[in-house]
C-alpha positions in Angstrom: -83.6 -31.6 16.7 -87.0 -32.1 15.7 -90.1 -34.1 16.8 -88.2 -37.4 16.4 -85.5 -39.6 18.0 -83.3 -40.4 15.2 -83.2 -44.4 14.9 -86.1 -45.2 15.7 -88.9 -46.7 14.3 -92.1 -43.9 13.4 -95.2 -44.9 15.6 -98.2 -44.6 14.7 -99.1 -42.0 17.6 -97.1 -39.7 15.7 -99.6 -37.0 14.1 -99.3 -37.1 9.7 -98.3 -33.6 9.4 -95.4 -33.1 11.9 -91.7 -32.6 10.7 -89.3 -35.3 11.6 -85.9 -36.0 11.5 -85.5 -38.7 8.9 -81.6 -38.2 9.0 -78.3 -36.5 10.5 -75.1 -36.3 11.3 -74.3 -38.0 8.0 -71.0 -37.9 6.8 -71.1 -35.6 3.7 -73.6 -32.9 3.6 -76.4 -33.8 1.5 -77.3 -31.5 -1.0 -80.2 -32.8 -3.2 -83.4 -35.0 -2.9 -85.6 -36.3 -5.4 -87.8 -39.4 -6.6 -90.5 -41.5 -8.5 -92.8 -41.8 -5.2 -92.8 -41.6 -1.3 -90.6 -45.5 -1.5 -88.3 -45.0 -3.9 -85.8 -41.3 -3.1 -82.6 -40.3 -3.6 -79.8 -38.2 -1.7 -77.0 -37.2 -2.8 -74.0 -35.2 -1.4 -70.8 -34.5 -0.3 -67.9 -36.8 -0.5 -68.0 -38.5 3.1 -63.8 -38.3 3.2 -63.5 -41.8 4.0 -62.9 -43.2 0.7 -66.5 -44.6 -0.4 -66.3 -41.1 -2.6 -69.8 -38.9 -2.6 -73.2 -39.8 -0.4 -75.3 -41.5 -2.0 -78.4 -42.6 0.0 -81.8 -44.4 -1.1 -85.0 -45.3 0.4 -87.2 -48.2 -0.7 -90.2 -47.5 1.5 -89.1 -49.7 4.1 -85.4 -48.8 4.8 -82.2 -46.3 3.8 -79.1 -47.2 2.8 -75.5 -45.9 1.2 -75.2 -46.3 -2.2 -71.6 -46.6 -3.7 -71.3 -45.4 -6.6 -67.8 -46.1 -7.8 -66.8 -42.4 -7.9 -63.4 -42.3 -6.2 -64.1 -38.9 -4.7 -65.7 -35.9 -5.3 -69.3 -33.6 -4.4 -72.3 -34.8 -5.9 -75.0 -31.7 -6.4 -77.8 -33.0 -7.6 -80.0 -36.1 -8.7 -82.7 -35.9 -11.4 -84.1 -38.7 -13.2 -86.9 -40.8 -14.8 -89.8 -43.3 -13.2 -87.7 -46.9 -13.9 -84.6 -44.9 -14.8 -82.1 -43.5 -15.8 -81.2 -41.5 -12.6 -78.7 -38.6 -13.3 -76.3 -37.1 -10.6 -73.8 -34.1 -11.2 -71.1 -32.9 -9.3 -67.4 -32.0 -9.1 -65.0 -31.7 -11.9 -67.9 -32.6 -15.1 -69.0 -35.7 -13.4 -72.2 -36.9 -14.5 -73.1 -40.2 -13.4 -76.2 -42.8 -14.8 -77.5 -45.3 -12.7 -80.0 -47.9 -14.0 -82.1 -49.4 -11.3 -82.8 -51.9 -13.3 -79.1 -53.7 -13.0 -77.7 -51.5 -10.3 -75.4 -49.9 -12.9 -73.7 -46.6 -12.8 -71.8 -45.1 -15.1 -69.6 -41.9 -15.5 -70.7 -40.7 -19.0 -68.2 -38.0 -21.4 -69.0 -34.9 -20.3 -68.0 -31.5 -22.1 -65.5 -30.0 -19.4 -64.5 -30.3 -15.7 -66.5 -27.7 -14.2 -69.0 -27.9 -11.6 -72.1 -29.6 -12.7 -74.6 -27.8 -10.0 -78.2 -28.9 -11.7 -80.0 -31.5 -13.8 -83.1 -31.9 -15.4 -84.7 -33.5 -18.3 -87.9 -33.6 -20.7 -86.9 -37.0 -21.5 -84.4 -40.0 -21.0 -82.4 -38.5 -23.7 -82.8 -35.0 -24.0 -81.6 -34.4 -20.8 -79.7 -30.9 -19.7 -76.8 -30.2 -17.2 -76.0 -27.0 -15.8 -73.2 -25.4 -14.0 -69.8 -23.3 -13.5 -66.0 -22.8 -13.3 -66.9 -21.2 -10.0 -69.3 -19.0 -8.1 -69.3 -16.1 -10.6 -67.3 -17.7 -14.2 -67.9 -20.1 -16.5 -71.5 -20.9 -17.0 -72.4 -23.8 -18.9 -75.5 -25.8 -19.6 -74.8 -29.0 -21.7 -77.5 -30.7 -23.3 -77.8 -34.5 -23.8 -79.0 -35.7 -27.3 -79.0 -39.5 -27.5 -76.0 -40.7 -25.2 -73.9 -37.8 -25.8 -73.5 -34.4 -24.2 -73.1 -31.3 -25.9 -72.5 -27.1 -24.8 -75.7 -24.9 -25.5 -74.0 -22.5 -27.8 -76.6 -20.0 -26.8 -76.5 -19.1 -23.3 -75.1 -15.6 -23.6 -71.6 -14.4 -23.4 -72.3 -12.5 -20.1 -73.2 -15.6 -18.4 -70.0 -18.1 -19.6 -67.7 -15.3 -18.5 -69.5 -13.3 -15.4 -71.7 -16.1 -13.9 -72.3 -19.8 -13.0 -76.1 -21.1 -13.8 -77.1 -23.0 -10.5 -80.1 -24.8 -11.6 -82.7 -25.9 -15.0 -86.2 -27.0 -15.0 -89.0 -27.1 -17.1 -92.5 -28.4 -18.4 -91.3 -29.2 -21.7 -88.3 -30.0 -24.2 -89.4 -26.8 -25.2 -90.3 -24.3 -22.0 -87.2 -24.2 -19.4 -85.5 -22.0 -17.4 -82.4 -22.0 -15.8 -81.1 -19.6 -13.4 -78.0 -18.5 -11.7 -75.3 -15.8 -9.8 -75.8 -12.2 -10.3 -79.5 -12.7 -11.3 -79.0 -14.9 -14.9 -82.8 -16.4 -16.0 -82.5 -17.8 -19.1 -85.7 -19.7 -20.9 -85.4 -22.0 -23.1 -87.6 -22.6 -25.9 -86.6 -25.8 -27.9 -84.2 -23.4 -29.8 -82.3 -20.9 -27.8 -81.8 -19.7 -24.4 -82.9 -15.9 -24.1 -82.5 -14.0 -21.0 -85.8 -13.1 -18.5 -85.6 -10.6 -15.8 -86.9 -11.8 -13.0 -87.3 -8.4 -11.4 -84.7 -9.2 -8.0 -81.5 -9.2 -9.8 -79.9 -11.1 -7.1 -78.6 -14.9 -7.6 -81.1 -17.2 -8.2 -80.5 -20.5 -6.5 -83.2 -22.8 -7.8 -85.9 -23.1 -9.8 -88.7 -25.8 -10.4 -92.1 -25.5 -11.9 -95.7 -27.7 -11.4 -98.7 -27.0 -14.1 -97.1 -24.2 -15.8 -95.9 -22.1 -12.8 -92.8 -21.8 -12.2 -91.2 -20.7 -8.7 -87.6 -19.7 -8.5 -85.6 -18.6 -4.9 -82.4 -17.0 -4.1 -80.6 -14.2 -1.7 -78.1 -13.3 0.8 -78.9 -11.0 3.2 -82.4 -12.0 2.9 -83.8 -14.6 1.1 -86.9 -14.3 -2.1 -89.1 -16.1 -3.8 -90.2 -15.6 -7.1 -93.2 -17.5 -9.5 -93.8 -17.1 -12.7 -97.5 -17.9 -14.0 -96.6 -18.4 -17.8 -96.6 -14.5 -18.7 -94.5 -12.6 -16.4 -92.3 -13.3 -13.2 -93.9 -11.3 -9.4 -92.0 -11.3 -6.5 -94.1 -13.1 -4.1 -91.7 -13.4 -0.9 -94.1 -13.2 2.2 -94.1 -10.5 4.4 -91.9 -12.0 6.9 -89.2 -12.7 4.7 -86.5 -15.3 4.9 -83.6 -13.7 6.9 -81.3 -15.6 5.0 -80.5 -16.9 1.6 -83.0 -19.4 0.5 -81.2 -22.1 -1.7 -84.3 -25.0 -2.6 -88.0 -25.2 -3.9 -90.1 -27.9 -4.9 -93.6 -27.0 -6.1 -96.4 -29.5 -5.9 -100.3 -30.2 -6.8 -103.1 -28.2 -5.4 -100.7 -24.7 -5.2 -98.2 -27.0 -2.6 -95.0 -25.7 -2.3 -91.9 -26.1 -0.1 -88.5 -23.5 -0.2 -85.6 -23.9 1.8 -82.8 -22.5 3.4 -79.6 -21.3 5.5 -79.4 -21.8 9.1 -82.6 -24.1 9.3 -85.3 -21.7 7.0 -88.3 -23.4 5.9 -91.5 -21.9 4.2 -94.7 -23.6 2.9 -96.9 -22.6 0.2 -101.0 -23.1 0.2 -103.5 -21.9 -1.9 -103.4 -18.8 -0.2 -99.5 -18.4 -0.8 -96.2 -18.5 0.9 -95.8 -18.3 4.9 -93.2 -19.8 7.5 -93.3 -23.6 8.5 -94.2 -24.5 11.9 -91.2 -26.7 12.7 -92.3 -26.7 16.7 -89.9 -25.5 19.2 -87.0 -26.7 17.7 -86.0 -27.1 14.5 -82.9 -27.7 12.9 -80.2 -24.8 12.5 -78.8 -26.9 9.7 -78.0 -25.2 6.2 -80.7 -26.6 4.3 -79.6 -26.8 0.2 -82.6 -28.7 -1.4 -85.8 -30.2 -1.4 -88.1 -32.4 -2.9 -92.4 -32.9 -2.9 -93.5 -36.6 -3.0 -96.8 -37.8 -5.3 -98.5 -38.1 -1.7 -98.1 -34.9 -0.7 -94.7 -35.4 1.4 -92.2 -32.3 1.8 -88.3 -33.6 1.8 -85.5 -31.5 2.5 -81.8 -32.0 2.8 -78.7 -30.3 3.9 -75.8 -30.2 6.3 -72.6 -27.6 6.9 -72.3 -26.2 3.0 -70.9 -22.7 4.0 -67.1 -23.9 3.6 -65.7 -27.4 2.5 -65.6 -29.7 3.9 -69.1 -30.1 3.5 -70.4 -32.6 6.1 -72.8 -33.3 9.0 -75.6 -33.9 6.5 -79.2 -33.6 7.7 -82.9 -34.8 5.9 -85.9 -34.3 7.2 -89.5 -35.1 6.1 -93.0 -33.6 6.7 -95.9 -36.1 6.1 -97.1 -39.7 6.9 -94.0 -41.0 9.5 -90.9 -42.9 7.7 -88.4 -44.4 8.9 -85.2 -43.3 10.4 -81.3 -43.8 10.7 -80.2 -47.4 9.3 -77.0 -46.3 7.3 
C-alpha cells in the first residue's frame, strides 16, 4: 500500500508530488495505460474471468469506470490512440480493437493472424502499426495499418519471425520507429524498411517510447536496464543502483521527465540529471508493474498486477502528481 486509502476521495492536504494508489485488487491485471490529458486515460488488461471479457477502465477527470468492450474473452496488452480518437487496443489471438469516443463504438478490425498483439503505436489515425508474437521467443510480427486495413511488414528480418517476438513500437515519425523485442531485436524503421540496431545489452527489450527525438528503451531479468538513444547512437544509461529486477515500462516526458517500471513493485524517475530510484515512502507496492504512462501535466501513471503466470489478476494503478480520485468500479 501506498500514501492513500483506496476509495476515497483525494484531499486537498495531500502534498502534489506523493504517489497514490489510484487502483487495486482489480480483477484482471492491468497491463497498459495511456491518454490525451490527465481526464481522459485508459487501462487495459487482463480478462477479469467473469465473463465481461478483458479490463477495460477509463477516467474522465472526475470518476473511473469498466468499459465493456464486447470482446467475449481474452488479454488486452496495450492501448494506443489519437486526441478525439480512434483508440487502438491489442491483445490475445490478433485482436485489435477500435473504439470511437465519439459514438462509444468498438470494433474488432481483420487482423493478419492470431498471434499475440503485445504493442501499438501510430504516426497517424491510419498508418497505424501493431506488433507482437506466436510466443515469448517465435513468431514476430509487426502489421502495419494503411487506410482501414492491416498488413505484415515484409521486412522485419527472418531471425526475428522465427527466433523472437517484438514486444513493443514507437516512434516520432511515419518515418523514425523502433521496435524492440526477446533476445535483444531493435529494429528502426524508416518509412521503408525495418533494419536491425544494436542496442549494446543484447538482452530482451521490453519497451520503448521516445519524447523530442530521444528515445528510451528497458528490459532484463536478473536485473533490469535502461537504454536512450539521442538520435545517433544507443548508451546504456541504467543508474548505478540498478533495477534488481526486469524492468518492463517507460514513458518519457518534457523537460528530460521520465518514468520506468517494473517487477515486484520497481519504480525509477528520470530528471535532468538522469535516472535514479523513486521515493515511493515506506511502503510501496510489491505488485508487478507492466506499463506506464506520463500525462501533458506532468503526472507519472503506472499499472500492473500478478503477470508472472496466468491468470493474470489482482491489477494495481497508481499515480504520482496532483491527487485523483480513487476506487469507483
Amino acid at each position: 500500500m501506498m500514501g492513500l486509502t483506496v476509495g476515497c476521495e483525494p484531499t486537498g492536504e495531500q502534498p502534489a508530488e506523493t504517489w497514490q494508489v489510484v487502483q487495486e485488487g482489480v480483477a484482471g491485471a492491468l497491463l497498459s495505460v495511456w491518454g490525451t490529458s490527465d481526464r481522459d486515460i485508459w487501462v487495459v488488461g487482463a480478462d477479469a474471468r467473469d465473463g465481461t471479457g478483458p479490463t477495460v477502465l477509463h477516467f474522465d477527470g472526475d470518476a473511473w469506470r469498466r468499459v465493456e468492450t464486447g470482446q467475449a474473452q481474452g488479454d488486452l496488452w496495450w492501448v494506443f490512440g489519437f486526441e478525439g480518437g480512434p483508440v487502438y487496443m491489442g491483445g490475445d489471438g490478433g485482436v485489435i480493437l477500435r473504439h470511437q469516443p465519439a459514438d462509444g463504438s468498438f470494433t474488432r478490425m481483420d487482423t493478419p493472424g492470431t498471434e499475440t498483439v503485445y504493442g501499438i503505436w501510430g504516426a497517424s489515425p491510419d498508418d497505424v502499426w501493431a506488433v507482437g508474437g506466436e510466443s515469448e521467443s517465435a513468431g514476430g510480427f509487426a502489421w502495419h495499418l494503411r487506410g482501414d486495413a492491416w498488413e505484415p511488414e515484409l521486412s522485419v528480418p527472418a531471425d526475428v519471425t522465427t527466433g523472437s517476438a517484438i514486444w513493443k513500437i514507437y516512434g516520432r515519425s511515419a518515418s523514425d520507429a523502433w521496435a524492440v523485442g526477446s533476445n535483444g531485436v531493435a529494429l528502426h524503421w524508416d518509412g521503408a524498411a525495418f533494419t536491425p540496431g544494436d542496442t549494446g545489452v543484447g538482452s530482451s527489450l521490453f519497451t520503448v517510447h521516445e519524447h523530442e527525438g530521444r528515445y528510451a528503451a528497458v528490459g532484463g531479468f536478473a536485473s533490469g536496464f535502461i537504454v536512450e538513444h539521442d538520435g545517433t547512437a544507443w548508451t546504456n544509461v541504467t543508474p548505478d543502483d540498478p533495477p534488481p529486477m526486469g524492468l518492463s515500462g517507460v514513458t518519457l516526458g518534457p523537460g528530460g521527465l521520465g518514468v520506468a517500471v517494473g517487477l515486484f513493485g520497481s519504480v525509477y524517475v528520470r530528471d535532468e540529471a538522469g535516472w535514479q530510484i523513486a521515493e515511493l515512502d515506506d511502503a510501496t507496492t510489491r505488485q508487478n508493474l507492466h506499463g506506464s504512462w506520463i500525462d501533458p501535466s506532468g503526472g507519472l501513471w503506472a499499472v500492473g498486477g500478478q503477470t508472472l503466470a496466468p491468470p493474470f489478476n489482482d491489477g494495481i494503478l497508481i499515480h504520482r502528481g496532483a491527487p485523483v480520485p480513487t476506487g469507483g468500479l
